[in-house]
KEZABA-552026 format. One record per residue: residue in one letter; x, y, z of N, C-alpha, C, O, CB in turn. Coordinates in steps of 0.001 Angstrom, whole numbers, plus 500000, padded with zeros to 6 digits. Glycine has a CB too. Layout:
N
aXYZXYZXYZXYZXYZ;...
END
This chain:
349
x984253826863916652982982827594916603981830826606916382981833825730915516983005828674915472;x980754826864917339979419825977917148978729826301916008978712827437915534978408826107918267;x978019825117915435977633825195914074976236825067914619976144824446915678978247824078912915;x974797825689913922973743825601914239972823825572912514973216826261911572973548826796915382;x972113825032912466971413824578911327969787825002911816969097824593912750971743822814911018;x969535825998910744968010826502911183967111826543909945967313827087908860968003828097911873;x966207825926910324965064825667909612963862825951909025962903825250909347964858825259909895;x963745826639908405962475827901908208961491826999907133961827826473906072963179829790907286;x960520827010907618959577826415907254958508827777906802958321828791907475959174825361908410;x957926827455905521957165828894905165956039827890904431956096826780903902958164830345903969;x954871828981904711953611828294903596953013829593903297952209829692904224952254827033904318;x952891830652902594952829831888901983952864833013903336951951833539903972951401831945900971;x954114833090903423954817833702903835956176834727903979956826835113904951954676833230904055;x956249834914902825957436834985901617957650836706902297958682837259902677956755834716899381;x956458837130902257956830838651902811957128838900904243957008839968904843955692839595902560;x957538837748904708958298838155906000959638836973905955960300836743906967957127837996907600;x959791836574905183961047836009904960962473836822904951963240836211905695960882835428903774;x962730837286904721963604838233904521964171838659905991965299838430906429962933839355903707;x963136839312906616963336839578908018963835838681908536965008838715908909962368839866908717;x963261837928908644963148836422909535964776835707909680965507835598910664961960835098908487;x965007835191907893966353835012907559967676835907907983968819835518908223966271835017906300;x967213837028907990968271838209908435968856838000909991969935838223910538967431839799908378;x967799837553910332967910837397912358968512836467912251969587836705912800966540837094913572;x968510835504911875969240834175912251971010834396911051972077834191911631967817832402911649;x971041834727909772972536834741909705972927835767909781974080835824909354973132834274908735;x972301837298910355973300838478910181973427839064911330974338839856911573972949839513909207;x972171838601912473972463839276913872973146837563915120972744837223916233970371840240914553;x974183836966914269974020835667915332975900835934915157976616834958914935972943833638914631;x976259836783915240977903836618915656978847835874916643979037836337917767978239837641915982;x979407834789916252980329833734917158979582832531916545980031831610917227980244833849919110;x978739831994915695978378831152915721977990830713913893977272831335913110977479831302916823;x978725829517913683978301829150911927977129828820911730976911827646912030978989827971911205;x975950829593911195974650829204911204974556829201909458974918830151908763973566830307912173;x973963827857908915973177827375907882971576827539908031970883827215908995973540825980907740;x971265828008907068969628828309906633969071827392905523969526827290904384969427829891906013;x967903826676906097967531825966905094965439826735904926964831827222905879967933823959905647;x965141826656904181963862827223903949963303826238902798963837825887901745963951828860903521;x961735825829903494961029824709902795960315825555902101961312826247901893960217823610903587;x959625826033901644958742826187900934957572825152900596957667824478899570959332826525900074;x956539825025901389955662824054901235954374824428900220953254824609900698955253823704902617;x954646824531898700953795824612897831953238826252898034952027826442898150952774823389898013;x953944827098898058952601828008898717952340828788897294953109829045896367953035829318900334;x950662829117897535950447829576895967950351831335895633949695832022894850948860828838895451;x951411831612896717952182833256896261953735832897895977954253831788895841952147834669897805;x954471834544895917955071834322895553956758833974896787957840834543896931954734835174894583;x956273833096897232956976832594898751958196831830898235959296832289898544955888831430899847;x958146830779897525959191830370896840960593831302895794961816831298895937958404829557896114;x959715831996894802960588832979894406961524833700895284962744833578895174959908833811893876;x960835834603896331961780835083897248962873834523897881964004834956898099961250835423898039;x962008832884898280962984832372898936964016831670897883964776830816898341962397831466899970;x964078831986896504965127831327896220965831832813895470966828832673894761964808829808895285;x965220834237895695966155834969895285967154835396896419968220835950896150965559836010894633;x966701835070897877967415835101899160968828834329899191969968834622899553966479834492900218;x968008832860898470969929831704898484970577832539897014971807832515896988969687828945897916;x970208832941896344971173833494895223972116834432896094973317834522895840970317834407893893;x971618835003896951972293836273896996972997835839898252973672836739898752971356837705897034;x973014834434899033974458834196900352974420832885900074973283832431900197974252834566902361;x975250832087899738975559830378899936975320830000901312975517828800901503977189829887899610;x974859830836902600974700830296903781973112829572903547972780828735904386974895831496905012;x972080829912902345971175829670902564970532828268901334970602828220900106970656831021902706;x970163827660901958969312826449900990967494826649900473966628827418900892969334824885902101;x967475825986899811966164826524899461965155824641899106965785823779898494966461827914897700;x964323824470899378963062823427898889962215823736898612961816824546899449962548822629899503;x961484823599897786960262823600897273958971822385896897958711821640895951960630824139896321;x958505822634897953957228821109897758956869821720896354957038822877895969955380820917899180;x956339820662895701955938820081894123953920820619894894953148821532894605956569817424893620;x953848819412895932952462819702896489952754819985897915953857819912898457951367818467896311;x951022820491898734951412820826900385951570819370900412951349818409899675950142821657901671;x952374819789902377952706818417902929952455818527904236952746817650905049954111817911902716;x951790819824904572951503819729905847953240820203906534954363819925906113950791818014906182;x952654821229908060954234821926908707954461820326909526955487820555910166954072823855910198;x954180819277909755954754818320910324955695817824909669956824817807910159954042817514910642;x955394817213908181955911816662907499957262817298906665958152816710906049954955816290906937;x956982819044906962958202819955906129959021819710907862960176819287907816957652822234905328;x958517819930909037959198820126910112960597818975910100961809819168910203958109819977911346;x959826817816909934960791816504910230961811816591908761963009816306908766959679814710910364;x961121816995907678961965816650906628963367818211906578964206818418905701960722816441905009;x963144818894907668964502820016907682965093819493908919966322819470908975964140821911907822;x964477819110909820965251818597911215965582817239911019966681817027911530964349818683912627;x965100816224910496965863815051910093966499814540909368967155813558909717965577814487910049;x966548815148907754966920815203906956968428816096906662969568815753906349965911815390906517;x967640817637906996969138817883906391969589818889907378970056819868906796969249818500904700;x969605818954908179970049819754909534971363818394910386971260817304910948968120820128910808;x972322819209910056973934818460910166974764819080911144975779818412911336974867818564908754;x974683820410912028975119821226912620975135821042913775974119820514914229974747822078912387;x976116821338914627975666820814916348974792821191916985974783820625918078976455821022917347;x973593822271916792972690822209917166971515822702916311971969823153915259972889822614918143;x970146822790916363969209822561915078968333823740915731968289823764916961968355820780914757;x967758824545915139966956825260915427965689825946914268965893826652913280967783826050916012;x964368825436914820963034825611914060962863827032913795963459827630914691961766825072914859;x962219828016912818962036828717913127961204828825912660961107827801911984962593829257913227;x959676829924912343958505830087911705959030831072910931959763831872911512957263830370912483;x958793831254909466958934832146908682958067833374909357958229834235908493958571831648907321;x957638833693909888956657835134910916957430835243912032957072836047912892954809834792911609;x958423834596912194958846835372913549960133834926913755960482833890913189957946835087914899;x960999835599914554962409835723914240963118835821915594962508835813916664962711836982913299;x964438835914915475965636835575916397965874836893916857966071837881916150966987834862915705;x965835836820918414966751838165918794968045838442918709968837837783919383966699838446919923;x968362839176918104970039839399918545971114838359919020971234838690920199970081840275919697;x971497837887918933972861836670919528972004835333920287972651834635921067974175837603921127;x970924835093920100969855834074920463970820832919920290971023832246921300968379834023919469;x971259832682919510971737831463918713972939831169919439973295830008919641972011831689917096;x973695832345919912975015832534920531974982832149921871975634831224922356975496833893920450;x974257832834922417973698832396923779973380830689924448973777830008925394972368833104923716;x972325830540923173971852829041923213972967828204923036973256827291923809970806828666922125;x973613828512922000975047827765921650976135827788923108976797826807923447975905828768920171;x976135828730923628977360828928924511976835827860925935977625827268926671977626830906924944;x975333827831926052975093827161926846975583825297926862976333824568927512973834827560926838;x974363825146925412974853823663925038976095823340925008976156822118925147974504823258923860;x977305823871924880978641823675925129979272823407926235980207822609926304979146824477924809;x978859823987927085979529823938928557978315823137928949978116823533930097979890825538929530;x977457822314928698976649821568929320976232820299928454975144820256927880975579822388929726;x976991819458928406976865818021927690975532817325927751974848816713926931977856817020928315;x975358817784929601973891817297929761972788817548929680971835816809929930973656817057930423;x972783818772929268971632819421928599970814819135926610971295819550925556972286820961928793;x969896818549926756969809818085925373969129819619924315969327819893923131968603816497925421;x968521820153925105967819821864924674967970822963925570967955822997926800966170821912924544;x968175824196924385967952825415925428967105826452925042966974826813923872969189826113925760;x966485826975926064965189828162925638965520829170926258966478829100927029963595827906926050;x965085829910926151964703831356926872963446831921927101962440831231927273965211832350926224;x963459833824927119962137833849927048962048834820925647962823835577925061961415834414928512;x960302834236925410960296835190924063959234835971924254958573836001925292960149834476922606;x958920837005922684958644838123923269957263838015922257957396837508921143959858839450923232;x956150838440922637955522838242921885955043839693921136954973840624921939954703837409922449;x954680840061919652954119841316919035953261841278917994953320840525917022955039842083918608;x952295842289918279951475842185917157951766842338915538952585843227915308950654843008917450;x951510841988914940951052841708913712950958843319913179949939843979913386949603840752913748;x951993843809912554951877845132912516952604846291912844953067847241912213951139845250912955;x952564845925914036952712846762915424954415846412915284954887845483914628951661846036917150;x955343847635916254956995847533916321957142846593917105956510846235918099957865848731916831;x958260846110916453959022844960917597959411845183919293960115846177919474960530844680916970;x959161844634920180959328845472921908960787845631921896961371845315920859958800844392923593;x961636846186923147962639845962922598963121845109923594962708845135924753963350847033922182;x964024844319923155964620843108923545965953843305924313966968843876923913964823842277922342;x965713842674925561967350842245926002968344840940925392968012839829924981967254841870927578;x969754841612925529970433841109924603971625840393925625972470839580925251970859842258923458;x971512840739926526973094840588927405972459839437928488971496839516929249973842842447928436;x973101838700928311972221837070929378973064837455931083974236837762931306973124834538928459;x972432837357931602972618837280933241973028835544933724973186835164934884970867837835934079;x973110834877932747973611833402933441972978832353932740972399832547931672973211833183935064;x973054831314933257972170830186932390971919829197933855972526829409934904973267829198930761;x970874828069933657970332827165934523970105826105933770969532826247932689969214827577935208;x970492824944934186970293823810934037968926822944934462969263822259935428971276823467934525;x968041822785934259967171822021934982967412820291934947968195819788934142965802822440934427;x966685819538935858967091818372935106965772817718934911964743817821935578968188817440935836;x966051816966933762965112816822932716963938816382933274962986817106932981965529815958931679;x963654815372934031962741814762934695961922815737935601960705815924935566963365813723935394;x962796816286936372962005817517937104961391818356935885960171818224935778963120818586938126;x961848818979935186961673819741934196959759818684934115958713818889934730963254819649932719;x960165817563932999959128817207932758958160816632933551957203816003933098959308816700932047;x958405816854934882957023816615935973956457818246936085955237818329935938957596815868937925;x957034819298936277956507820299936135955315820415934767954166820831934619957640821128936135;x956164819904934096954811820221932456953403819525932938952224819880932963955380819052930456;x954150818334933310952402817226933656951701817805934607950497817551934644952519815456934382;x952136818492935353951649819023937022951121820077937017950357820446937909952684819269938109;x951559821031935601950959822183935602949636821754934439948579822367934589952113823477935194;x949714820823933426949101820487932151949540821029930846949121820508929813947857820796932239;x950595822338930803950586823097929604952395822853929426953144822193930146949852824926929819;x952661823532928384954149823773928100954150825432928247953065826011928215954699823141926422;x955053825986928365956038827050928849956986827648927848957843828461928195956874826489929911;x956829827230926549957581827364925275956854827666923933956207826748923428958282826150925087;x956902828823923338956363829241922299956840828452921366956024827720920807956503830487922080;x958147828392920987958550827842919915960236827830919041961120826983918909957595828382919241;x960026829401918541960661829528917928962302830303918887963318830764918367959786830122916897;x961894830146920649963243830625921444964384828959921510965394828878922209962603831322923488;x964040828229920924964188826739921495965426826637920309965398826863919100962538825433921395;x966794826079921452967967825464919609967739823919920927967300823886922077970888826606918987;x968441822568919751968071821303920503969667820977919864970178821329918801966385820198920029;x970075820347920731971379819559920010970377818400919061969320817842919352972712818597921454;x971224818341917844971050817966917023971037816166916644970497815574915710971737818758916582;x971988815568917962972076814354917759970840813798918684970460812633918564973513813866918047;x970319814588919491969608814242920112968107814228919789967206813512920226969945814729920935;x968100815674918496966855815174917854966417814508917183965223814310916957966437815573917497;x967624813886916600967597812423915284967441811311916381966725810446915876969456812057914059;x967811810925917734967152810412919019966008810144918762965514809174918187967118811221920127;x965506811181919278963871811033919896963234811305918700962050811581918890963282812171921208;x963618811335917369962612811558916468962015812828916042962524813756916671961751810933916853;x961132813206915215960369814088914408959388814540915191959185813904916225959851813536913223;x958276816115914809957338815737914890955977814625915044955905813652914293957523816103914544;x955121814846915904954056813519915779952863814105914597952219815153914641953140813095917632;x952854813601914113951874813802912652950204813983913719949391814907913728951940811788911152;x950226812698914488948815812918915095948892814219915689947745814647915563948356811823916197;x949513815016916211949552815897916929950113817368916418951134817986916719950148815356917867;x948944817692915455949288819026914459949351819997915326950229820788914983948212819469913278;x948662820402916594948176821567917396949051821297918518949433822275919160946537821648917762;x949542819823918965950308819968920236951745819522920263952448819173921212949633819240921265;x952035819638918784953320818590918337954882819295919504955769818760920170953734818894915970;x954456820755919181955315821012920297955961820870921652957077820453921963955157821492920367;x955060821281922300954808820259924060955402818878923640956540818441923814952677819879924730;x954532818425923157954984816538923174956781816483922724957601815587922924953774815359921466;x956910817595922172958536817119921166959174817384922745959496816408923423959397818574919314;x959358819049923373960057819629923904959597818354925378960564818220926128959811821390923773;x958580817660925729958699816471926932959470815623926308960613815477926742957324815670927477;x959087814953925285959879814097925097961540814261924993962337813373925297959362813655924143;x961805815280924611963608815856924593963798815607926544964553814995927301963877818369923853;x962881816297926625963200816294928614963881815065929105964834815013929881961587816259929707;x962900813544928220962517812549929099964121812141928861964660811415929697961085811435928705;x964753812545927888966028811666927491967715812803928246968876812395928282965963811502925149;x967306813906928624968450815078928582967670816085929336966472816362929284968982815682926947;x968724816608930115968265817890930932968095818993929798968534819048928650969467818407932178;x967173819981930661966737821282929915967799822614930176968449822777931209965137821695930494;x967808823308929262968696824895929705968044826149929592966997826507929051969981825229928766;x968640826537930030967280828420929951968352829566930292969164829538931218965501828650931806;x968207830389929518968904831307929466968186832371929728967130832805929267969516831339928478;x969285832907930948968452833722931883968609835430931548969415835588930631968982833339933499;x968215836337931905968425837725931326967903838281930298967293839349930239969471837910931062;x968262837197929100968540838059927432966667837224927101965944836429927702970687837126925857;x966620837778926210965316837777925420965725836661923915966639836960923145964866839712924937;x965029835646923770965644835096922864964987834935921393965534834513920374965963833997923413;x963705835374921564962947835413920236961792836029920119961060836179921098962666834260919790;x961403836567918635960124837293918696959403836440918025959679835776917026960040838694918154;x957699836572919162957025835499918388955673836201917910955023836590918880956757834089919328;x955121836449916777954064837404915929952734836810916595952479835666916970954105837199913982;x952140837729916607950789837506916664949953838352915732950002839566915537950381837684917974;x948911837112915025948012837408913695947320836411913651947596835249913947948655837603912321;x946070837023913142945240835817912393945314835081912139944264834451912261944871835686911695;x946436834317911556947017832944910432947599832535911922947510831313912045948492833271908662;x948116833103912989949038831583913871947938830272914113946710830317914041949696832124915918;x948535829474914324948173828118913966947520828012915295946635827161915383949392826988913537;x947761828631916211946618828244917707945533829343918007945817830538918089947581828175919372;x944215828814918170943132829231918259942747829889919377943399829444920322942487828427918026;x941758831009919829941233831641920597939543831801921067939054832436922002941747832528920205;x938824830862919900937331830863920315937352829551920870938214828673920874936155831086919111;x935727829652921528936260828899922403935761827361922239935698826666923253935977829506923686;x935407826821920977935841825661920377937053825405920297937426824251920510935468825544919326;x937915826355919990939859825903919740940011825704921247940170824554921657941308827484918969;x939983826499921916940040826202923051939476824799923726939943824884924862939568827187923475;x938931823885923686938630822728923849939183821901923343939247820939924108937739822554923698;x939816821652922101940328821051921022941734820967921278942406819944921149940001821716919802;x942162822123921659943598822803922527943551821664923678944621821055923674943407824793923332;x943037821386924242942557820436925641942737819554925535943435818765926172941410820256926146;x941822819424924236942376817450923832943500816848923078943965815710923147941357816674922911;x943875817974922260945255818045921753946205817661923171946714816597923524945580819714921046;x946196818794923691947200818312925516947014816761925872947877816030926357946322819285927320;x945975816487925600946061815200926562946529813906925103947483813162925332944038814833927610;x945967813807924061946990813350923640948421813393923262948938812518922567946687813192923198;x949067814440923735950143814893923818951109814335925330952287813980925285949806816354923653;x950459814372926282950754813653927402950823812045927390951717811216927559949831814067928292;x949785812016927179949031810505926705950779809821925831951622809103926368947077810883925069;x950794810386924411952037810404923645953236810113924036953855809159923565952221811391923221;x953876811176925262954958811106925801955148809870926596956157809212926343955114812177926448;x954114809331927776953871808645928188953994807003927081954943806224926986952830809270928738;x953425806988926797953349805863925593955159805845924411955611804947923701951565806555924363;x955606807015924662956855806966923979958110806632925120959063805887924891957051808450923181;x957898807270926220959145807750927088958505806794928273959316806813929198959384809723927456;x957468806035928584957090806036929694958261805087930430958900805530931385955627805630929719;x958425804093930035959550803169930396961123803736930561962090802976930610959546802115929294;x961209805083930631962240806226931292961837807000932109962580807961932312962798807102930491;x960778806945932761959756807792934064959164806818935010958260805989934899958291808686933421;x959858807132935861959388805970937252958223805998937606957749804944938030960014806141938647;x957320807278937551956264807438938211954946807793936781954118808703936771956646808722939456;x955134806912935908954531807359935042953342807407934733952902807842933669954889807095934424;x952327806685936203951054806448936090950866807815937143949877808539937029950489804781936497;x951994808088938235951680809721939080951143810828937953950149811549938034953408810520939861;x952336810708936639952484811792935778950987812117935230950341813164935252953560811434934612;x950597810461934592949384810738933669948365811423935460948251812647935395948588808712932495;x947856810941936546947006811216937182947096813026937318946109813756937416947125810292938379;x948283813403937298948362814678937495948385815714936411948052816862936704949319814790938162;x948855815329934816948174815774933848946900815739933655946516816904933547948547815404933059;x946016814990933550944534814764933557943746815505934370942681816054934089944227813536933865;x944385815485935482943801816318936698943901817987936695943082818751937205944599815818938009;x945007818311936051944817819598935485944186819853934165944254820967933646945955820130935432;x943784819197933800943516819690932429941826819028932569941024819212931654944766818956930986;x941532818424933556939965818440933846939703819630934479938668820281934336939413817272934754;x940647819922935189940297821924936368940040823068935354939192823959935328942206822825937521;x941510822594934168940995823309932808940032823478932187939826824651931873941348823047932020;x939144822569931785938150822522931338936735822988932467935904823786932036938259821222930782;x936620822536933583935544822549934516935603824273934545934638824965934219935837821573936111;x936838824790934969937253826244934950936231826761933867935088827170934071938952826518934533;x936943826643932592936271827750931591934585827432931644933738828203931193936952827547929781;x934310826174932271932628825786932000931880826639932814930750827073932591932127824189932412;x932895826927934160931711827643934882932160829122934711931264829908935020931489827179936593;x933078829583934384933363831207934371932296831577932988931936832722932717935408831692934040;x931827830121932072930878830692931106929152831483931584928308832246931115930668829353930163;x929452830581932927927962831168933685928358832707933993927649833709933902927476830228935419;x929734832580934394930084834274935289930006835291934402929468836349934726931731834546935993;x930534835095933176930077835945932023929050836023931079929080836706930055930788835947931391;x928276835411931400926825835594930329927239834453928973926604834746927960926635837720929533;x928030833422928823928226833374927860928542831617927526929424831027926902929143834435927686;x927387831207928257927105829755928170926374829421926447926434828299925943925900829356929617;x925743830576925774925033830557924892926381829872924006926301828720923578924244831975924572;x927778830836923763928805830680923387929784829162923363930255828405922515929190831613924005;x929741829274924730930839828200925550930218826403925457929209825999926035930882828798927603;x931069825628924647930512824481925377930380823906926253931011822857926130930609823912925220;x929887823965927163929745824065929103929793822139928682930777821512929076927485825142930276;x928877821527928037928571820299928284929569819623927821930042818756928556927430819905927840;x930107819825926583931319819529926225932539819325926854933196818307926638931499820169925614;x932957820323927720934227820646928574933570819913929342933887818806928906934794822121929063;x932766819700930312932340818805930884932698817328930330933696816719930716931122819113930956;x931972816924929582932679815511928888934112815052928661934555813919928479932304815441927625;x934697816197928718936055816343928297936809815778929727937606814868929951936435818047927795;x935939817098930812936817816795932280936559815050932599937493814330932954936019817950933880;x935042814499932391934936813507932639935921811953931838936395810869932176933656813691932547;x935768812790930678937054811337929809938422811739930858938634810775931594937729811774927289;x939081812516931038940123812659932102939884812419933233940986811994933578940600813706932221;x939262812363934113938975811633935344937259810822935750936356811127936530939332812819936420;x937450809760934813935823809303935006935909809028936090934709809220936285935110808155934246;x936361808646937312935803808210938329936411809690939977936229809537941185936452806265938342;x937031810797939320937108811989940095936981812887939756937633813691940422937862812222940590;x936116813584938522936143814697938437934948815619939127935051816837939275936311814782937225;x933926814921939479933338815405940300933166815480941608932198815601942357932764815273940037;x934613815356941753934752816075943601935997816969943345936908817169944149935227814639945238;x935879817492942043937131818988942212936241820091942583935024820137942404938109819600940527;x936793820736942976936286822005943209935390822990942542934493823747942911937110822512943330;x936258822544940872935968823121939823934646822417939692933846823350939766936992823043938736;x934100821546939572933077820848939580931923821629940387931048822215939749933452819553940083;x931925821633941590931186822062942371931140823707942299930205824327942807931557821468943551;x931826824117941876931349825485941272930717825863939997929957826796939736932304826190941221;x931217824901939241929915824881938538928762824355938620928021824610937671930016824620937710;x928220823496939692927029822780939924926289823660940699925063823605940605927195821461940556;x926913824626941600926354826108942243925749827169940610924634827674940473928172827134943313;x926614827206939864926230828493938940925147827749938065924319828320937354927655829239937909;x925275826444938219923976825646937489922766825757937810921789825930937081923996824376937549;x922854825620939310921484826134939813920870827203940167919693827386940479921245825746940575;x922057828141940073921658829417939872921137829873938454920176830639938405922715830164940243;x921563829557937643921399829517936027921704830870935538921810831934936148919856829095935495;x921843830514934022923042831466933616922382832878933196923012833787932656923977830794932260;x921077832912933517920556834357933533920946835324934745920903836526934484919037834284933510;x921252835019935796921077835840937381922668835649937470923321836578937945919899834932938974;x923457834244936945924667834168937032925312835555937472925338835985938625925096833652935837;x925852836206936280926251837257935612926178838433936989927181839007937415925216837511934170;x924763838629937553924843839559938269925122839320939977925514840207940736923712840180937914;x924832837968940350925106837151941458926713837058941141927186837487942193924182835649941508;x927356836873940645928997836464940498929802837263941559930536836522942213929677836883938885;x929870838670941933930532839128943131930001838257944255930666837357944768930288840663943398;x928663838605944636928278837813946002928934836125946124929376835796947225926418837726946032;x928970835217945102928971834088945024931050834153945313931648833513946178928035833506943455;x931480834801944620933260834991944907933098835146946051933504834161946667934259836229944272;x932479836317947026932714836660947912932579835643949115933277835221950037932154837640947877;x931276835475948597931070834157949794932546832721949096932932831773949780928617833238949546;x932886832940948103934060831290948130935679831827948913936440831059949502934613830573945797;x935881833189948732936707834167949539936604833786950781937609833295951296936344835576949450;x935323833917951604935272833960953013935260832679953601935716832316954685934183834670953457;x934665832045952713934982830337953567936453829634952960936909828575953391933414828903953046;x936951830289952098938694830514952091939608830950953300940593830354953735939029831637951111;x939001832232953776939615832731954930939470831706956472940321831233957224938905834217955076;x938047831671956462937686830602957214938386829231957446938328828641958525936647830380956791;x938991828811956452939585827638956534940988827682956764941710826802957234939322826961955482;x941270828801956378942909829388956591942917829693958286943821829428959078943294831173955507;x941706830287958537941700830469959800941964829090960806942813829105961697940434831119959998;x941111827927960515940959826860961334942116826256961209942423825526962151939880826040961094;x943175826372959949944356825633960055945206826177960836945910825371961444944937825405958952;x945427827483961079946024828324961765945495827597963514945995826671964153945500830014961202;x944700828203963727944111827268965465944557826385965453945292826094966396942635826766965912;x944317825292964162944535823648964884946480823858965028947010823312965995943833821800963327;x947267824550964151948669824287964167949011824943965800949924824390966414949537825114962705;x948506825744966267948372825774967633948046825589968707948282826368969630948306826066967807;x947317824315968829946896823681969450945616823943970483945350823376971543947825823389969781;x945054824809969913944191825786970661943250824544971277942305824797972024943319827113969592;
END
């Protein structure tokens, strides 16, 4: 039987502990799962619980920071430290394991040596609100291989992984290391590329593998300062992998041109949809701008994205707002237009 070692990291969070812990040792049948729970100083009563939880099953361990230490520093000290099990799995004290998650993930990493992680998909719910309900019965599993895997991340700019659906074989995360401390907001992405750069990826197809909360307190932002910050987080996160793994990626100057390049479209994007909505007052238009330009100083102004915003510029962001159909319409039709002329020329008209 596969042994899995999971890691609950809490910072006053104590009233969803319980739940949380329950998913991972009472709904994970076929599989020996150990619980360890940090407790990082929190000043409710988060610790108590979590140590009236190990009284009551020896499956569970308990820590308690003296002071905070920051979720990087509790992250590495449960995944490097004391996570011993054949495969390791993070979890957020707010959000929890579906049904046989662990089993699934486990059954994969077994029959696949070459796979260093496996995910699924997770489910996301409000803060409050009932849990959706989850599939439980997997339709198969897929292998990706790692490199492909991690040209997709650079090519698209983002990661594809919440978090808490992810188990990693365990020898492989004492490998590649911990959390990156520089990288509080993007530590994720950077971990789950860097696992890529060394071991193929797995995904488990069908079943639903985790619920991930949404509330106020999650650690990623929605105005649209976080949102920029989110941006630059990515690119030192790329930047990171590159600088860690690059000398295991053949094409590693393709990778960085094509991360950068999305994540300048990223930025140019939200600058000008701030004209389309009235809400340049809001948006740092000049900023994201600076941003696209540190990512491609010498091309970002011949993307597309560029030039649509240099149209809503001179339109300005008063008339924006009500000009925005006509202005789509007309980028629609000289869309069609061009679809059209490729069509003629492939026929030689």
């Amino acid at each position: 039987m596969s042994t899995v070692s999971v890691v609950i990291p809490c910072y006053k969070y104590g009233h969803f502990l319980a739940d949380c812990v329950r998913s991972a040792l009472d709904e994970q049948e076929g599989v020996d799962v150990r619980v360890l729970i940090i407790d990082d100083a929190s000043p409710d009563d988060s610790a108590e619980v979590a140590r009236a939880l190990a009284a009551a099953d020896p499956r569970i361990e308990v820590r308690v920071h003296e002071r905070n230490q920051g979720h990087i520093a509790t992250y590495n000290e449960g995944l490097l430290e004391w996570a011993d099990g054949d495969y390791v799995a993070l979890l957020s004290a707010d959000d929890r394991l579906v049904p046989g998650a662990l089993v699934r993930a486990a059954a994969l990493l077994d029959a696949h040596p070459e796979a260093g992680f496996a995910y699924g998909r997770p489910l996301r719910f409000q803060h409050g609100g009932p849990l959706p309900p989850a599939r439980t019965r997997s339709t198969g599993s897929v292998v990706y291989p790692g490199r492909w895997w991690l040209d997709r991340r650079f090519r698209e700019g983002t990661g594809c992984i919440t978090s808490p659906e992810v188990v990693v074989r365990t020898g492989l995360q004492r490998k590649v290391g911990g959390y990156d401390p520089e990288l509080p907001h993007a530590g994720d992405i950077e971990m789950w590329m860097r696992l890529a750069a060394h071991a193929d990826v797995g995904y488990v197809q069908g079943a639903d593998q985790a619920f991930y909360r949404v509330h106020g307190a999650n650690m990623s932002t929605t105005d649209f300062g976080g949102q920029l910050d989110d941006l630059r987080q990515r690119l030192i996160a790329f930047d990171s992998v590159l600088a860690k793994c690059g000398g295991l990626l053949p094409d590693s100057d393709g990778l960085a041109v094509a991360a950068r390049t999305r994540l300048a479209r990223y930025a140019l994007r939200r600058a000008y949809r701030a004209y389309d909505r009235g809400r340049t007052a809001v948006v740092p238009v000049d900023e994201l701008v600076a941003f696209a330009a540190e990512c491609l100083p010498d091309g970002y102004t011949s993307l597309a994205e560029y030039r649509a915003l240099r149209l809503r510029r001179r339109i300005g962001p008063r008339v924006m707002p009500y000009l925005q159909p006509l202005v789509l319409s007309a980028v629609a039709d000289r869309g069609r237009e061009w679809l059209w002329w490729r069509s003629w020329k492939r026929r030689g008209i």
